[in-house]
gemmi code that builds the backbone of each chain (N, CA, C; Angstrom):
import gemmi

chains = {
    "A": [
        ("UNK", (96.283, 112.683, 144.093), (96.713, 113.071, 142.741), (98.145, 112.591, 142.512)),
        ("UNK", (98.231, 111.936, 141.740), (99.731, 111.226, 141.206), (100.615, 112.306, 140.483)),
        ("UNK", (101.817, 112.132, 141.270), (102.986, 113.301, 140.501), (104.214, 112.326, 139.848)),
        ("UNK", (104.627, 112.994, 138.851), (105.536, 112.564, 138.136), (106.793, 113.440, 138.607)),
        ("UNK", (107.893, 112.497, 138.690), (109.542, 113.856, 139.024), (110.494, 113.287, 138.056)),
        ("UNK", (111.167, 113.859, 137.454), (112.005, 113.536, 136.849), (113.417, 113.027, 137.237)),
        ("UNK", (113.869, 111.931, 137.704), (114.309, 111.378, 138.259), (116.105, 111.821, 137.706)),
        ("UNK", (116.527, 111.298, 135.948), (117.522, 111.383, 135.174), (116.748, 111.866, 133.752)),
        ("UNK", (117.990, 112.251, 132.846), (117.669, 112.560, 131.734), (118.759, 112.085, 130.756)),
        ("UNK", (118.696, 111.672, 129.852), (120.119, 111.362, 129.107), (120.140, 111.418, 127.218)),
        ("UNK", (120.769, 112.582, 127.005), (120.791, 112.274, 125.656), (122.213, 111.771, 124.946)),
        ("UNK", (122.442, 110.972, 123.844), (123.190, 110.454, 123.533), (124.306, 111.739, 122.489)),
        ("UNK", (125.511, 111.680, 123.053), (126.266, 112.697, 122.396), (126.457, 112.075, 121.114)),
        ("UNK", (127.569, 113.049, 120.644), (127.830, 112.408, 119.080), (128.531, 111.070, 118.591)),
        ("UNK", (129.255, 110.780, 119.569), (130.297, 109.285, 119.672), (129.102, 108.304, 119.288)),
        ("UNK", (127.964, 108.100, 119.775), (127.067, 107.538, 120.173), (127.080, 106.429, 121.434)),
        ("UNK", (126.127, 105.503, 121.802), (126.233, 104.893, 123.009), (126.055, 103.400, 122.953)),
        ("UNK", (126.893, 102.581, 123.714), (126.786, 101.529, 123.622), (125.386, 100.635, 124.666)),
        ("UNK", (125.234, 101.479, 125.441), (124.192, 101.420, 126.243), (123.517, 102.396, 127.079)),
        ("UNK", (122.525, 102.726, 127.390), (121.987, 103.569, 128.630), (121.324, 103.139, 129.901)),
        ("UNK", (122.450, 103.251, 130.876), (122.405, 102.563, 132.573), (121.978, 103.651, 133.274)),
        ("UNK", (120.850, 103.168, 133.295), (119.963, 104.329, 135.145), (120.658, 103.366, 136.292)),
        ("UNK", (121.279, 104.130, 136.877), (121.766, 103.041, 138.291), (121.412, 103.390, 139.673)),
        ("UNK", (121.457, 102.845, 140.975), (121.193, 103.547, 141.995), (119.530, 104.511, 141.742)),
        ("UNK", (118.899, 103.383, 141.234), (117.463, 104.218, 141.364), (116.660, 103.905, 142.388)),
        ("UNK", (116.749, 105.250, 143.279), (115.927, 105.442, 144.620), (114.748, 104.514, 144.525)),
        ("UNK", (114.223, 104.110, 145.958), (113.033, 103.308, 146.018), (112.151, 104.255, 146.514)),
        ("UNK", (111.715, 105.019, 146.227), (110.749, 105.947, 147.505), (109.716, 106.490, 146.400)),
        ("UNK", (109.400, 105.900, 145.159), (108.471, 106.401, 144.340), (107.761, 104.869, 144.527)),
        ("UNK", (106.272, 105.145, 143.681), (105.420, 103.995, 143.742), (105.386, 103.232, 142.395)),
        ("UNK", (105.890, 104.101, 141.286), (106.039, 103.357, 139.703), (107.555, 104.103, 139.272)),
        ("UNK", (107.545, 103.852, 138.174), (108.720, 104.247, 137.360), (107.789, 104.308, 135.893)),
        ("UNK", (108.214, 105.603, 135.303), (107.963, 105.840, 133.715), (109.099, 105.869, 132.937)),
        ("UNK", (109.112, 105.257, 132.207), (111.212, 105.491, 131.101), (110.289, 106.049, 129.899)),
        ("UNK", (110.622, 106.964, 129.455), (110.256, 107.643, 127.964), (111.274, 107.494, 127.398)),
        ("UNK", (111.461, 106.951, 125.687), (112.671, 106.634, 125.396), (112.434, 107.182, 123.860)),
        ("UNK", (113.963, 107.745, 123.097), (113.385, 108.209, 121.930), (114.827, 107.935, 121.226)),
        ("UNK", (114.603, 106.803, 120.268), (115.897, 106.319, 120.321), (115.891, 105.595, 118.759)),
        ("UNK", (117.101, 105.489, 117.997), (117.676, 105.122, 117.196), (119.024, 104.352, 116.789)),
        ("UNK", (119.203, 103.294, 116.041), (119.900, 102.159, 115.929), (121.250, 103.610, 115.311)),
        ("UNK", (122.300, 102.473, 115.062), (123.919, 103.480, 115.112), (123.316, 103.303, 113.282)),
        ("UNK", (124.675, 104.409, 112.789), (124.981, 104.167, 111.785), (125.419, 102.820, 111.304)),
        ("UNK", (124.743, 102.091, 109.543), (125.855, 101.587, 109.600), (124.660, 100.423, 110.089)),
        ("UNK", (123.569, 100.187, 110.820), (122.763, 98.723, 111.128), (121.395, 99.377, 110.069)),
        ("UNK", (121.634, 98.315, 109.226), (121.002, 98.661, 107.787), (119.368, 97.998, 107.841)),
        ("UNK", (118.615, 98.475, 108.460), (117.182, 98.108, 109.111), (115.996, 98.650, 109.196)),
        ("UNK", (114.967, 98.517, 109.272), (114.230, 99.722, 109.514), (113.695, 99.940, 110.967)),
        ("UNK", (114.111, 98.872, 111.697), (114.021, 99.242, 112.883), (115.089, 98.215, 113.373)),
        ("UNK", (115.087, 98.380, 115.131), (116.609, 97.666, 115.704), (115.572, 97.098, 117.097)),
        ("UNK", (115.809, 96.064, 117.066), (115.560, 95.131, 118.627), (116.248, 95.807, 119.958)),
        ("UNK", (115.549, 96.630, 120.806), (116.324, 97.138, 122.218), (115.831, 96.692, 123.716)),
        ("UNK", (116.694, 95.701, 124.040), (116.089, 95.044, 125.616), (116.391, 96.019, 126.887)),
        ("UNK", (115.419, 95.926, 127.420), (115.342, 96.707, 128.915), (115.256, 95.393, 129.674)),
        ("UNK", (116.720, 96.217, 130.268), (117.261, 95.139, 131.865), (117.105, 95.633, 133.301)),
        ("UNK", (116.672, 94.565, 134.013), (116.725, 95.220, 135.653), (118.200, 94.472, 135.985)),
        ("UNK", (118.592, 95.555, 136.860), (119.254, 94.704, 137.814), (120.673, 94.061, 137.205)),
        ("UNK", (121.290, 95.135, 136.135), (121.962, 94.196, 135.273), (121.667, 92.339, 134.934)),
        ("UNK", (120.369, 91.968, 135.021), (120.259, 90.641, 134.661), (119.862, 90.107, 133.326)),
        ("UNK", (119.997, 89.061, 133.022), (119.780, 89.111, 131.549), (118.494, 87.534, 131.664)),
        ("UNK", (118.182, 87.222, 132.754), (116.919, 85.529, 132.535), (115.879, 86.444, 133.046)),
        ("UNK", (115.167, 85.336, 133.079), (113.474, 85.290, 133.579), (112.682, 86.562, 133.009)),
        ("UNK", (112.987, 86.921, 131.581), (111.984, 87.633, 130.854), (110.980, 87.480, 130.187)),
        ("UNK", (109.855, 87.713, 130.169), (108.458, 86.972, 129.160), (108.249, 88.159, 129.110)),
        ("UNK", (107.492, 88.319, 127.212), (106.355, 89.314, 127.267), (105.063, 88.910, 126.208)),
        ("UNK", (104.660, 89.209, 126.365), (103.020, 89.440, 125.289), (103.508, 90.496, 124.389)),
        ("UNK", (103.408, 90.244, 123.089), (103.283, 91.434, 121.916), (102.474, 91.933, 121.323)),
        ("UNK", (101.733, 92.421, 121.064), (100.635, 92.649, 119.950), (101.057, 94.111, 118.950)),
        ("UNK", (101.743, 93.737, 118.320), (101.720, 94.900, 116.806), (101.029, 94.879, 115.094)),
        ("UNK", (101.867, 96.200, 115.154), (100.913, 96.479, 113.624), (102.476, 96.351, 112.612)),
        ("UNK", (102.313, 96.444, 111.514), (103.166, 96.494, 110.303), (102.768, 97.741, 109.873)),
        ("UNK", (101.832, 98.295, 109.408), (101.432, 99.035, 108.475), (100.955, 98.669, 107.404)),
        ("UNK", (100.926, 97.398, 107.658), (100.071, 96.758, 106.642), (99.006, 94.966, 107.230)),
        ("UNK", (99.747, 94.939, 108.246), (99.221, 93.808, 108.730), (99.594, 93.606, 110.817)),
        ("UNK", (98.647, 93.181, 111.150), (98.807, 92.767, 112.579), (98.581, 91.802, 113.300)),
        ("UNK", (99.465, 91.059, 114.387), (99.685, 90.236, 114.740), (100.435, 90.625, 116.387)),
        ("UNK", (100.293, 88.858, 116.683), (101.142, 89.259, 118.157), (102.056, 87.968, 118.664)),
        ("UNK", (102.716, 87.803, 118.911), (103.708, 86.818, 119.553), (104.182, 86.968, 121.332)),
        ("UNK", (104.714, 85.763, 121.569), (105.333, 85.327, 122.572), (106.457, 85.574, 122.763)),
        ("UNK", (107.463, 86.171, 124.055), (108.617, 85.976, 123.530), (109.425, 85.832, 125.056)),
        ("UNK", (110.605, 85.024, 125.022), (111.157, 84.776, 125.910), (112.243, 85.201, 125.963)),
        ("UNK", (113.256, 86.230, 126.096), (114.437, 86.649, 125.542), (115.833, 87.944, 127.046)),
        ("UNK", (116.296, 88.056, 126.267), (117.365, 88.392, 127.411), (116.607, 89.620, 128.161)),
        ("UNK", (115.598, 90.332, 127.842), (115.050, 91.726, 128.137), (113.799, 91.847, 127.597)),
        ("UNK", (112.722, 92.218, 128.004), (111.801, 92.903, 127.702), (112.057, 93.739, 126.215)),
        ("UNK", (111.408, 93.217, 125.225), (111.950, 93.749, 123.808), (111.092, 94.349, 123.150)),
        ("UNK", (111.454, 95.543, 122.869), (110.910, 96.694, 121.795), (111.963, 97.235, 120.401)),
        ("UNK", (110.884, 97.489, 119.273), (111.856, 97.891, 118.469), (111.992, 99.389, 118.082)),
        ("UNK", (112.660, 100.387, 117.939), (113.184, 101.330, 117.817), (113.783, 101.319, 116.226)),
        ("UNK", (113.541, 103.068, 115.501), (113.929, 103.373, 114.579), (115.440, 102.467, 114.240)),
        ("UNK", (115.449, 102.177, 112.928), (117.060, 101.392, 112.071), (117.613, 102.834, 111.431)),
        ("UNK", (118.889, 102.356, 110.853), (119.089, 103.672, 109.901), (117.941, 103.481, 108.190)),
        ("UNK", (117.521, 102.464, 107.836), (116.429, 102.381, 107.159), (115.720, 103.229, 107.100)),
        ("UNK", (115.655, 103.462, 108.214), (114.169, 104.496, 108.133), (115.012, 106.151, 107.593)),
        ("UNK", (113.411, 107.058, 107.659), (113.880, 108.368, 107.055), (114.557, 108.833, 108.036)),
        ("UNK", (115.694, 109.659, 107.841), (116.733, 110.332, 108.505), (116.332, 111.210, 109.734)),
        ("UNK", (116.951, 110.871, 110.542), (116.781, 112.394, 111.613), (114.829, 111.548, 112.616)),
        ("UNK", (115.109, 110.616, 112.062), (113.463, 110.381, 112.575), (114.136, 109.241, 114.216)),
        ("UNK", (113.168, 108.822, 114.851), (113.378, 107.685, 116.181), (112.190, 107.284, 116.911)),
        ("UNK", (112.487, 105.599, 117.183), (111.320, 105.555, 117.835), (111.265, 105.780, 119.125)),
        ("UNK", (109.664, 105.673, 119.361), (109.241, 106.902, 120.413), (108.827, 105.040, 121.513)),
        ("UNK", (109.120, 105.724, 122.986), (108.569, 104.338, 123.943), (107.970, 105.045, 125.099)),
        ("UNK", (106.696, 104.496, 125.534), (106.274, 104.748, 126.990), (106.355, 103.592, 127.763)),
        ("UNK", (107.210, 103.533, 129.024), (107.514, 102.131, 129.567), (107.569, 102.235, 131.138)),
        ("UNK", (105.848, 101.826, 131.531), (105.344, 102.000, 132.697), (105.337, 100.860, 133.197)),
        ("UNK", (106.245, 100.550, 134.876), (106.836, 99.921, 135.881), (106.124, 99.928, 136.907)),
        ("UNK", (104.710, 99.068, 137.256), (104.252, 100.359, 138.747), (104.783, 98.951, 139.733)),
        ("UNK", (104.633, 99.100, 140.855), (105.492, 98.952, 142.439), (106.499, 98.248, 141.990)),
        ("UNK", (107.775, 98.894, 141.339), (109.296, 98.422, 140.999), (109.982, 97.582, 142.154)),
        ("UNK", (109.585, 98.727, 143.679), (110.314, 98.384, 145.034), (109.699, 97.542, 145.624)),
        ("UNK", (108.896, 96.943, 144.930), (108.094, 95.400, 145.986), (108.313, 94.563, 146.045)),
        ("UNK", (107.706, 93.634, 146.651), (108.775, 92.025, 146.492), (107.848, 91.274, 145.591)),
        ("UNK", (106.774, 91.434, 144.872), (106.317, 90.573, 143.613), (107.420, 90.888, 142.748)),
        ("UNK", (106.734, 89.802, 141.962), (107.410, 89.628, 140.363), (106.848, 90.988, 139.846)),
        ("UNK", (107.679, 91.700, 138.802), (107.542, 93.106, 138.039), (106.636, 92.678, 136.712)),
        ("UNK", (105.757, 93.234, 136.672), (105.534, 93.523, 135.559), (105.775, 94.753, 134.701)),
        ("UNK", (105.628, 94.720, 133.775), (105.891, 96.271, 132.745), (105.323, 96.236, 131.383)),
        ("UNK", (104.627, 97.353, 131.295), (104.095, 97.627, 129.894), (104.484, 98.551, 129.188)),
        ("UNK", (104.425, 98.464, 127.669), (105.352, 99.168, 126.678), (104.547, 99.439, 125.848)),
        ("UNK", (104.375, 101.016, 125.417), (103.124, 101.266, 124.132), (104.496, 102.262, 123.168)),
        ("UNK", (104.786, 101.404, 122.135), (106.550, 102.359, 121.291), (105.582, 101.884, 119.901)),
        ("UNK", (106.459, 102.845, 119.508), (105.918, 102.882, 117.556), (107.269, 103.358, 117.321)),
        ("UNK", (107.533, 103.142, 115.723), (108.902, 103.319, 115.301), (108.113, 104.611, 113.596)),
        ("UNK", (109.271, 105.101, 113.723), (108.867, 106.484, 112.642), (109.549, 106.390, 111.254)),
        ("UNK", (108.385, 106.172, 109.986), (109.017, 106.197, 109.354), (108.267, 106.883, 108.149)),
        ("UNK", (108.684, 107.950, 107.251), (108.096, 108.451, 106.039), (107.594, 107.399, 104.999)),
        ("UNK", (107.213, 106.550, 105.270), (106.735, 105.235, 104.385), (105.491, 104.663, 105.032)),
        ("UNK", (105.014, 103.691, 104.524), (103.786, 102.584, 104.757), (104.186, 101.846, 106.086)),
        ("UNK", (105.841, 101.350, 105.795), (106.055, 100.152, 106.922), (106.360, 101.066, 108.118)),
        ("UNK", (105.676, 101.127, 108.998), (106.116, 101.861, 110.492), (105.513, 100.332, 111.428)),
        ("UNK", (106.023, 100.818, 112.649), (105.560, 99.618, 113.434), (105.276, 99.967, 114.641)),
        ("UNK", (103.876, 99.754, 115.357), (103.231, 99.959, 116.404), (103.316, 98.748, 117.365)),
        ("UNK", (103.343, 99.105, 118.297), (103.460, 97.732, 119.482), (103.358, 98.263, 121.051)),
        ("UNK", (102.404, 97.205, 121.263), (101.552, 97.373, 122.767), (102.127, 95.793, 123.032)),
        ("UNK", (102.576, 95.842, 124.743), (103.763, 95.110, 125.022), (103.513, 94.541, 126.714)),
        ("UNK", (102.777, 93.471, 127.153), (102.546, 93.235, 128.027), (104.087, 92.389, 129.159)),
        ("UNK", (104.746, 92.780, 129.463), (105.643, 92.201, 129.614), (105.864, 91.449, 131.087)),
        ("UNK", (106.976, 90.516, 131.832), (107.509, 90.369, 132.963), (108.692, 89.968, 133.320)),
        ("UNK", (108.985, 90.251, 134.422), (110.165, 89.845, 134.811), (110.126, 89.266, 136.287)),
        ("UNK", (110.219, 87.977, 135.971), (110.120, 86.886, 137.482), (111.174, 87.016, 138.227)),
        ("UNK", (111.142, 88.440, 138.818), (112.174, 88.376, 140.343), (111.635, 89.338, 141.322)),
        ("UNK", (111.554, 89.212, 142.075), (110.742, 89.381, 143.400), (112.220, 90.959, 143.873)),
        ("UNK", (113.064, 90.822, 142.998), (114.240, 91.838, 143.779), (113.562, 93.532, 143.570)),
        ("UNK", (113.357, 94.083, 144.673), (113.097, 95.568, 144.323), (114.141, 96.182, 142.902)),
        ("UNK", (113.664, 96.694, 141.632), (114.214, 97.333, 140.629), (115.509, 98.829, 141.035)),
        ("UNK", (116.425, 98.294, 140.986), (117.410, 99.659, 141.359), (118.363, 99.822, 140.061)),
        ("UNK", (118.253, 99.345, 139.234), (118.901, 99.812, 137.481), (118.092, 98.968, 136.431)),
        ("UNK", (118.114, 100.290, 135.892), (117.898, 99.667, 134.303), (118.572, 100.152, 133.029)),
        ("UNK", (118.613, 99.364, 132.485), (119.770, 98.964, 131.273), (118.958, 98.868, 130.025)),
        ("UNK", (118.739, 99.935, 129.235), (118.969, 99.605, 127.814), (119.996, 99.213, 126.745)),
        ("UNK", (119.306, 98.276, 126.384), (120.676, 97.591, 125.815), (120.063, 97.546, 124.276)),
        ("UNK", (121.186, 98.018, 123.076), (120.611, 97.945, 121.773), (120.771, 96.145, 121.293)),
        ("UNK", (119.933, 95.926, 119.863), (120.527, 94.442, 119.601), (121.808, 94.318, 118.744)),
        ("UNK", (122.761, 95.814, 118.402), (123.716, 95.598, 117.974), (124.031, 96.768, 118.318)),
        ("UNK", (125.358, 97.648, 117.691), (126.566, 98.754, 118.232), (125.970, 99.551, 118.979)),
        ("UNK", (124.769, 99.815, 119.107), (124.871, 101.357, 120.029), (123.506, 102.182, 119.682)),
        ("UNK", (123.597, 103.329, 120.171), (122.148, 103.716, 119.956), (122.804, 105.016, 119.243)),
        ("UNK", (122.390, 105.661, 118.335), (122.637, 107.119, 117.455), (123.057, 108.020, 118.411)),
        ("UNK", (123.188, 109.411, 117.955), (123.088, 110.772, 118.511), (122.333, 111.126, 118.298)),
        ("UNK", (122.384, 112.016, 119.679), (120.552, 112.376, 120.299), (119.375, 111.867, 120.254)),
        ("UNK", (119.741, 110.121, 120.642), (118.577, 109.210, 121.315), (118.260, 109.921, 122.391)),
        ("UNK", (117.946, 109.541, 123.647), (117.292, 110.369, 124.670), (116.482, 109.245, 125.405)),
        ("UNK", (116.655, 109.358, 126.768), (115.663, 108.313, 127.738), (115.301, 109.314, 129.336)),
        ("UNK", (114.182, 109.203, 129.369), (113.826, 109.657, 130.549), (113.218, 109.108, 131.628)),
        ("UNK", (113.628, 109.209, 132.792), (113.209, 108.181, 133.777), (112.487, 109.091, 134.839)),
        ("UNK", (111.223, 109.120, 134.840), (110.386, 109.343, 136.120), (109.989, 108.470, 137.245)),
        ("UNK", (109.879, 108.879, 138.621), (109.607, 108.562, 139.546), (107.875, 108.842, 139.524)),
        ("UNK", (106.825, 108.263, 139.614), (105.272, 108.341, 140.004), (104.945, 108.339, 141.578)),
        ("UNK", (104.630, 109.227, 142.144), (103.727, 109.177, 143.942), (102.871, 108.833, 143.862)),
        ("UNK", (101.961, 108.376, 144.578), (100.525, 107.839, 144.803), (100.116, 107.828, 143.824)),
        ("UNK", (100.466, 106.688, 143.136), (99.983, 106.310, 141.825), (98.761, 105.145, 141.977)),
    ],
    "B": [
        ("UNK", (140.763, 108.263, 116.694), (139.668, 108.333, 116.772), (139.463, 107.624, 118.050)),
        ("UNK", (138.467, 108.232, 119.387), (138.130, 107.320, 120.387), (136.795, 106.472, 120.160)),
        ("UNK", (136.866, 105.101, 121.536), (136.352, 104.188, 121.072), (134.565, 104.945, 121.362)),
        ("UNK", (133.881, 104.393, 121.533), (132.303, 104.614, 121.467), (132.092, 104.499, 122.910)),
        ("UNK", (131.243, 104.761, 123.763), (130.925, 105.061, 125.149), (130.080, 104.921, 125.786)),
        ("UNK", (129.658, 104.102, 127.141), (128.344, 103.773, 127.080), (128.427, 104.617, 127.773)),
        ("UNK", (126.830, 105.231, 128.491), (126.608, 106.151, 129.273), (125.470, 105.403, 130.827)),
        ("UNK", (126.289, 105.940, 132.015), (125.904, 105.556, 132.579), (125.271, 106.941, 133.977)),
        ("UNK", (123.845, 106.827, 134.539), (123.519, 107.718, 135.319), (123.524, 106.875, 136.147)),
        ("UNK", (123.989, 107.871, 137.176), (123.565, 107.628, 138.684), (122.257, 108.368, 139.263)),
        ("UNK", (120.861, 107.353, 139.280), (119.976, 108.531, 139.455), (120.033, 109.133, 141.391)),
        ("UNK", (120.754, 108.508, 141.973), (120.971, 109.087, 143.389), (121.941, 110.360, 143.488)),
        ("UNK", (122.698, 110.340, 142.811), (123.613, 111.274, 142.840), (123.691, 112.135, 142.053)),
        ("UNK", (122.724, 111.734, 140.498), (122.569, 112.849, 139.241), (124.032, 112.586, 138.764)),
        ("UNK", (124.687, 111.860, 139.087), (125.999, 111.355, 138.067), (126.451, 111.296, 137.175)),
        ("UNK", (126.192, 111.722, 135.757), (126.297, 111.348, 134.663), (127.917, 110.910, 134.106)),
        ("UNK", (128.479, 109.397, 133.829), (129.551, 109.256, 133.122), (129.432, 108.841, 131.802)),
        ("UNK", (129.950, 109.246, 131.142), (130.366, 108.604, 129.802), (131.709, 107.386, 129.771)),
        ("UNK", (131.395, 106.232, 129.734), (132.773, 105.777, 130.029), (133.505, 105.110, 129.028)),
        ("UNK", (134.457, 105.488, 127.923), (134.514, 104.757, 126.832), (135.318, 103.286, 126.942)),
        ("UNK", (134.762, 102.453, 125.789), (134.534, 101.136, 125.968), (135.959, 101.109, 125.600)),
        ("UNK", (136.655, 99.445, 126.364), (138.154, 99.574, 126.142), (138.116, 98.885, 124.714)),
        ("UNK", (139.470, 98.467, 124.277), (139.961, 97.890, 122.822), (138.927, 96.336, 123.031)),
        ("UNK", (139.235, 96.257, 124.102), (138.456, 94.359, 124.252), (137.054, 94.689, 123.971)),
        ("UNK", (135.901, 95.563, 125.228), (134.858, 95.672, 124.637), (134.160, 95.931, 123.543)),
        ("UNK", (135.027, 96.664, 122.593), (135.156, 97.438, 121.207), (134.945, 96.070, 120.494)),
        ("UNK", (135.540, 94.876, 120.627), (135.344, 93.968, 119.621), (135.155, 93.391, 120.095)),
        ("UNK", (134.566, 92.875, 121.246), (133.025, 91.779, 121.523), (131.798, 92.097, 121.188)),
        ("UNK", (132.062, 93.962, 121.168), (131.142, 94.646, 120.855), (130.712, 94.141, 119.017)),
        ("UNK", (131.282, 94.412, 118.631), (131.391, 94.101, 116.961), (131.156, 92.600, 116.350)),
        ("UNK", (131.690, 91.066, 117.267), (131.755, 90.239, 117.619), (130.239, 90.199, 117.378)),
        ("UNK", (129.748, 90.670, 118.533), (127.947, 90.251, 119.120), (127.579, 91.451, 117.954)),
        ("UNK", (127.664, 92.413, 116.914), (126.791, 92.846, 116.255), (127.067, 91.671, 115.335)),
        ("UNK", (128.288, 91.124, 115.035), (128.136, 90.214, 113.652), (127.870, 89.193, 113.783)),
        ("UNK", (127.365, 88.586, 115.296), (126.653, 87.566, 115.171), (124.902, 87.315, 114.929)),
        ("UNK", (124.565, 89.323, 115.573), (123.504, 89.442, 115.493), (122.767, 89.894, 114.078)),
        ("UNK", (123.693, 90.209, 113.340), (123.459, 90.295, 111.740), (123.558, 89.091, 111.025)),
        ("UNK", (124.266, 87.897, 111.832), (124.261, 86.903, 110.828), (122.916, 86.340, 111.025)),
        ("UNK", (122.177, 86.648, 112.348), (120.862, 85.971, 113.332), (120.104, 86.962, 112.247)),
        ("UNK", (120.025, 87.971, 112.039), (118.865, 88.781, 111.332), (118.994, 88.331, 109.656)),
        ("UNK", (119.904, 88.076, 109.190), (119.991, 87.474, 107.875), (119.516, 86.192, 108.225)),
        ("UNK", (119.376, 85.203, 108.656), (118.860, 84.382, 108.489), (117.263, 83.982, 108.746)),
        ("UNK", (117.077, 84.819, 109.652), (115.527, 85.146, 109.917), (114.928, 85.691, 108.936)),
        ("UNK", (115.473, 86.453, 108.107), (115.019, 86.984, 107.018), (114.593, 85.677, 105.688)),
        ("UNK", (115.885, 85.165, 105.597), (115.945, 84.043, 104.653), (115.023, 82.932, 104.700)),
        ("UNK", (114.766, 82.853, 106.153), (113.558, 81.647, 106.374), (112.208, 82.567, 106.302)),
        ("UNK", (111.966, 83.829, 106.702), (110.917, 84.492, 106.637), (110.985, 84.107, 104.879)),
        ("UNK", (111.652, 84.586, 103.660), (111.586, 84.844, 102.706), (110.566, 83.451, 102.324)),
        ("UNK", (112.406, 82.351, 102.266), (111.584, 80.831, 101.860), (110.205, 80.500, 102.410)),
        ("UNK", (109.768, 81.022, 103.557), (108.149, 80.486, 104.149), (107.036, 81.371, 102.989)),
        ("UNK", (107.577, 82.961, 102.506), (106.401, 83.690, 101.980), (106.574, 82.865, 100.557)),
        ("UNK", (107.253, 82.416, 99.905), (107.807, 81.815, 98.766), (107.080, 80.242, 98.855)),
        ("UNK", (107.225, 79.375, 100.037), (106.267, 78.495, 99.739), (105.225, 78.706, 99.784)),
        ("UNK", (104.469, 79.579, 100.745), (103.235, 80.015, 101.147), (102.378, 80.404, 99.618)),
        ("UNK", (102.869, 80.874, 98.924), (102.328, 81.643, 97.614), (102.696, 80.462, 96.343)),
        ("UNK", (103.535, 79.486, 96.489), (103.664, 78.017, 95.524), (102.568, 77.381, 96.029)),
        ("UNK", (102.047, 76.948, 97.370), (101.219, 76.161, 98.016), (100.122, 76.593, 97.174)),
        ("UNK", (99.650, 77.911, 97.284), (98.220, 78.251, 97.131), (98.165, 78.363, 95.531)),
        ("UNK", (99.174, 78.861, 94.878), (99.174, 78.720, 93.492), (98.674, 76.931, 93.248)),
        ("UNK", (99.537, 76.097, 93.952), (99.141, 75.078, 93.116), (98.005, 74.523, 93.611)),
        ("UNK", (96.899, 75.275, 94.736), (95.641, 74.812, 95.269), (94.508, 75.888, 94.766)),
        ("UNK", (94.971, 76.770, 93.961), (94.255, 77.651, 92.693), (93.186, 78.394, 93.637)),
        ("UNK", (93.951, 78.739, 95.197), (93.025, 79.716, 95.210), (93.737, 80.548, 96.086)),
        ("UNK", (93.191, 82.156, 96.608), (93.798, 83.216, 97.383), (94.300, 82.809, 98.922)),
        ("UNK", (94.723, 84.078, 99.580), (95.614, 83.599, 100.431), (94.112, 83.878, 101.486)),
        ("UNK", (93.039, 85.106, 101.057), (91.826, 85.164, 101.678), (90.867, 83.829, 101.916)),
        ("UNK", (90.939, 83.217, 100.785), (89.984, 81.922, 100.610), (90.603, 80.827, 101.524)),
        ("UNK", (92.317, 81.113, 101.297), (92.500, 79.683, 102.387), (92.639, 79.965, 104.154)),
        ("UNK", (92.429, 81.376, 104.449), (92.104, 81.766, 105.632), (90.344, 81.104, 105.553)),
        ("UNK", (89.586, 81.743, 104.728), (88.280, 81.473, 105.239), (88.108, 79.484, 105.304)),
        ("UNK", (88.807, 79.030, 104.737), (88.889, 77.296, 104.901), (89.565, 76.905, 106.349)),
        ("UNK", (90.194, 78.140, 107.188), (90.600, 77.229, 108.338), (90.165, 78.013, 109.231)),
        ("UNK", (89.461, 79.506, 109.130), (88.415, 79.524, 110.428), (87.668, 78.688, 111.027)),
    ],
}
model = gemmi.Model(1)
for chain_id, residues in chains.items():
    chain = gemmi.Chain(chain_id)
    for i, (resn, *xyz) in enumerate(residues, 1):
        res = gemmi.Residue()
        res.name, res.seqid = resn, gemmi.SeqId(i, " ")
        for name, pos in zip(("N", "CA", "C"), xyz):
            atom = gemmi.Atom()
            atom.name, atom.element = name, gemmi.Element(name[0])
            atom.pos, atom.b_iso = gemmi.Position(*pos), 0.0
            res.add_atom(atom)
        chain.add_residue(res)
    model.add_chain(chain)
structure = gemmi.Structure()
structure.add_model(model)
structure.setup_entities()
């Protein structure tokens, strides 16, 4: 039976954040889960915001598969870029709202290449919301010991929030 | 007013710092948003001009945007 532990927890105070660094993450679990619930700063006039997840402070050898919805139309792309990319609530959207991410890592501490998958939707009191299932990789064989969310501009709001679980016999 | 702060955990130690960004990071920081707003304005602008020819094209081939999908299945 597979257990989940809660490894860190982090919510974003009022200043807001320029990034959120898990560092020194133990190897002795078999996956990693990041739950992320997060929103672009004041002030990035969008309805949603581009946010890359980094290993290893590195920024090459990222690919992913996309497949999303609009709310009105769906499609999927290729993408080659500094991080594994998902989009998260803009200030566009209705107030007080954020998007939501499940971002499952399984054998982080191995010596293959990582893969990672991403199922995030972004929240919005309107038609345009955006769903996205996210096949992703990262070509380095280095066991995963940080990860780095990084926004695509100032920072992430107050009271974004990311949670990082450890998985056992997964 | 202080500057903005990234936050960093230590998940071995349960660490939590807040460490605020100095005067330099503060405006590379700002730097890389206004380059990344000038990158999203322009993606926009070519998204625009493509839906703008896309809808001249088919206007002047007098038929829907459904009909010219079913011509290139």
């Amino acid at each position: 039976m597979p257990t989940f532990t809660l490894i860190s927890a982090v919510t974003v105070g009022s200043g807001g954040a320029s990034t959120i660094d898990f560092t020194s993450i133990p190897s002795t679990y078999t996956d990693l889960v990041l739950k992320t619930s997060l929103r672009g700063p004041t002030g990035y006039a969008s309805d949603t915001m581009d946010t890359y997840l980094r290993f290893n402070g590195t920024t090459t050898n990222y690919s992913d598969r996309l497949l999303y919805g609009t709310g009105s139309a769906a499609a999927s792309l290729s993408e080659t870029l500094t991080g594994i990319n998902f989009r998260v609530v803009g200030q566009n959207s209705t107030a007080s709202t954020f998007g939501n991410a499940e971002i499952y890592i399984p054998n982080y501490a191995g010596s293959s290449n990582k893969s990672v998958s991403v199922d995030a939707v972004t929240e919005n009191n309107a038609t345009s919301v955006l769903t996205q299932l996210e096949a992703g990789l990262w070509s380095n064989t280095a066991a995963i010991n940080q990860i780095t969310l990084v926004p695509f501009t100032t920072g992430f709001a107050q009271y974004s929030s990311a949670y990082l679980y450890g998985v056992s016999n997964a | 007013m202080p500057n903005p702060s990234r936050i960093e955990v230590n998940c071995t130690t349960g660490e939590v710092l807040e460490i605020e960004l100095t005067d330099a990071e503060v405006a590379e920081l700002a730097y890389q948003a206004e380059l990344a707003a000038d990158a999203k304005a322009e993606e926009d602008r070519i998204a625009a001009q493509r839906a703008a020819d896309k809808a001249a094209l088919l206007d002047r081939l007098g038929i829907t945007a459904d009909e010219a999908a079913l011509l290139l299945a």
